[in-house]
N, C-alpha and C positions, 0 to 999 in steps of 0.2 A: 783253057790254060790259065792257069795261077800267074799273074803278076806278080813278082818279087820288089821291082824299084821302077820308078817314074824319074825323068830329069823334065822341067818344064823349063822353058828359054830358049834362047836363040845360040847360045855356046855353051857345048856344054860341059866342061872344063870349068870358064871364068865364071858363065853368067847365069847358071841356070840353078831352078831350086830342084833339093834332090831328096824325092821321100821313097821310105823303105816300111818294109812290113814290122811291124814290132817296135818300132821308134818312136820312141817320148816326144809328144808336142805338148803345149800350153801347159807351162811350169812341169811337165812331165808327174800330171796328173791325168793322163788319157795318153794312150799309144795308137800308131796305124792300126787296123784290123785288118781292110781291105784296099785293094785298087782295083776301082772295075770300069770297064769299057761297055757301055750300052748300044743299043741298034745303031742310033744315030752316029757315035762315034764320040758322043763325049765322056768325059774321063772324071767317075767320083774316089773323091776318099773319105771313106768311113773310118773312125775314130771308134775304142772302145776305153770305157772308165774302169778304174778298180774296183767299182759299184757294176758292172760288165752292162752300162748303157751303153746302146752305141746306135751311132749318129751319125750323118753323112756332115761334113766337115768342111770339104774344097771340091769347085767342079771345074774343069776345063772343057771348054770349047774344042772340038776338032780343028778349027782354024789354030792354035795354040799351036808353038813348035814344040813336040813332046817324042820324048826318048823313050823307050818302052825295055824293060830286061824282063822276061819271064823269069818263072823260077823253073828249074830243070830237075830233076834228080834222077839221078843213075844209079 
């Protein structure tokens, strides 16, 4: 299943950071590409440029408290 959005933090409302598909990071010169969950359990995000490099970005630890939304579609 496709990942859609990630919330990493302990609240996740106040305190948590929240990434999505398609969202501009670093001066919104590079977007999300992907959110993917490996065997182990940890959690990368691949970033692509508008040169369409793209590069794993942020990893999370399965110890991490992390929110998880697929993407669905009907």
């Amino acid at each position: 299943m496709i990942i859609r959005k990630i919330a990493v933090g302990p609240d996740l409302k106040s305190g948590a950071m929240h990434y999505v598909l398609g969202q501009p990071v670093l001066d919104k010169t590079w977007f999300i590409h992907l959110i993917q969950v490996n065997e182990e359990g940890f959690i990368t995000i691949w970033i692509e440029s508008e040169k369409q490099e793209i590069l794993a970005w942020k990893r999370f630890a399965p110890s991490m408290p992390i929110t998880i939304e697929y993407k669905i579609d009907f």
